[in-house]
C-alpha positions, 0 to 999 in steps of 0.5 A: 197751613194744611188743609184736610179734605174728606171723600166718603166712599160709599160701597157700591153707591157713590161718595160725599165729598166738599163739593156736594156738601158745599152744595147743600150748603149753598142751597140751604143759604140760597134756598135755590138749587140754581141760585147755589150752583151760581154761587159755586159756579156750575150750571143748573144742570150739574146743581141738579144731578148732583143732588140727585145724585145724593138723593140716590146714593141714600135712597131718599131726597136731600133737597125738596123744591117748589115749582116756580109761581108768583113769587117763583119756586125754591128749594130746601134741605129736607131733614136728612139733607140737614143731617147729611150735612151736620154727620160730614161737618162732624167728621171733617171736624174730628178727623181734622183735630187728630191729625192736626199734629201730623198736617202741621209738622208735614206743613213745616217739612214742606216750608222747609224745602225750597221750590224747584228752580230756587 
C-alpha cells in the first residue's frame, strides 16, 4: 500500500514532519523527552534540539520539563504541543483520504512492473 508522508515548510523558520511529530508523540506517551528519543532511537541530545528546534520555529515551548528529583524529572505536552500535534494528524489524515485514489492506482502500476533484474 502506499504511504503518504507530509513535511510542513514553514517560511523562513523551518519544517514539521513525521519524525517531530512522533517525537511529541513519543513524549506525550513517555512523559520523558530522553525516554521518547530511546523509543525512537536517537540520543537525548538530538530529542532535545529538536523540541527546541519547534519551540523555535513557533516562538513558543511544545514541551515543558521538570527537573529530576525524588521520583526523577519528566516532560509533557504543553497545550500547543497537543494542538501542533492534533493540526499535523488532521492534515495528514485529510490529505491522505483525497489522494487515496491516486496513491492506490500508483500502487497497482508499480506492482504491475516487475523489478530490475527479474
Amino acid at each position: 500500500m502506499a504511504v503518504l508522508s507530509i513535511r510542513i515548510d514553514l517560511e523562513p523558520k523551518g519544517r514539521v514532519g513525521p519524525g517531530k511529530i512522533e517525537l511529541l508523540e513519543a513524549i506525550a506517551r513517555t512523559g520523558s523527552i530522553s525516554a521518547a528519543g530511546r523509543a525512537l532511537k536517537m540520543s537525548y541530545r538530538r530529542a532535545w534540539d529538536l523540541v527546541d528546534e519547534l519551540g523555535r520555529i513557533f516562538g513558543q515551548p511544545v514541551v515543558v520539563s521538570q527537573t529530576g528529583g525524588r521520583h526523577g524529572g519528566g516532560a509533557k505536552l504543553t497545550p500547543f504541543g497537543e494542538e501542533l500535534v492534533a493540526r499535523y494528524r488532521l492534515i495528514e489524515e485529510i490529505t491522505a483520504a483525497t489522494a487515496r485514489p491516486h496513491l492506490d492506482a500508483l500502487q497497482a502500476r508499480a506492482a504491475e512492473r516487475p523489478a530490475e533484474g527479474d
